[in-house]
Every structure is written in C-alpha cells, then in structure tokens.
N, C-alpha and C positions, 0 to 999 in steps of 0.2 A: 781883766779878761785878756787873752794872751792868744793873739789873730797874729797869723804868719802872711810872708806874699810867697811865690811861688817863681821858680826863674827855672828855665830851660840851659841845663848844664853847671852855669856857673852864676854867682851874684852880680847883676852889671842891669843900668837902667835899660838896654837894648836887649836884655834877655827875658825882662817881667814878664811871665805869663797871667798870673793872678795876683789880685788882692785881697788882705782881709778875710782868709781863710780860716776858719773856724772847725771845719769837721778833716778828716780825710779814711776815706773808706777804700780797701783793697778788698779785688774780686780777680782772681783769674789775670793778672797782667794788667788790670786795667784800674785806676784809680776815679773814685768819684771825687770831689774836691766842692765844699761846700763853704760857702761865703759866708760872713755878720747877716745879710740881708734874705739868708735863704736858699738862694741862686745856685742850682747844682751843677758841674761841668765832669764829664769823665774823659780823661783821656787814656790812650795806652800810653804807657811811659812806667818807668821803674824808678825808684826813688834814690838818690845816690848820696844825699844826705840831708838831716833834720835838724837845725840848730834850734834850740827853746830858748836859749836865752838873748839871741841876734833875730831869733822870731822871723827866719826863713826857711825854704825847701824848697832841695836842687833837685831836678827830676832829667832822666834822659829818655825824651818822648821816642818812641818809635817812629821810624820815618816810612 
C-alpha cells in the first residue's frame, strides 16, 4: 500500500501538513485529502508536486 504525507510548499519536518494519505480528491481549487484511517480534511491549496516513489505531496495552500 503506497500512503503519502503531505507538506505545505516544500519537504521539511516543520512543513508536514498530513499523514498517511491514501485518497486525494480535486473539486473546484479545493482538495479533500483522505487518510489510512478514513479521516477526510479539504483544504484550498493547489498541488505543486506528487512524488510516488518518495511517497510525498507539496501543496501551496491559499492563504
């Protein structure tokens, strides 16, 4: 199974937004972001990149 974390801009432990993300759903600007355990979060933010094999994703939330 192949669960990503999620970082605001860049990869760095003071950037983790999430963990263990399993789903990610785009709607309109806005992403849902769904965890191993269920747990849905949406943020606005746009994705700036997806790594599958480093099993991360850099988002640049709206502020």
């Amino acid at each position: 199974m192949c669960l990503s974390n999620v970082y605001k801009k860049e990869v760095s432990d003071s950037n983790l937004m999430f963990r263990n993300i399993a789903d990610i759903g785009f709607d309109g600007g806005e992403l849902t972001l769904t965890d191993i355990m269920g747990i849905r979060r949406s943020i606005k933010a746009s994705v700036k990149k997806i790594d599958l094999l480093e099993n991360y994703i850099i988002v640049d939330p709206e502020e």
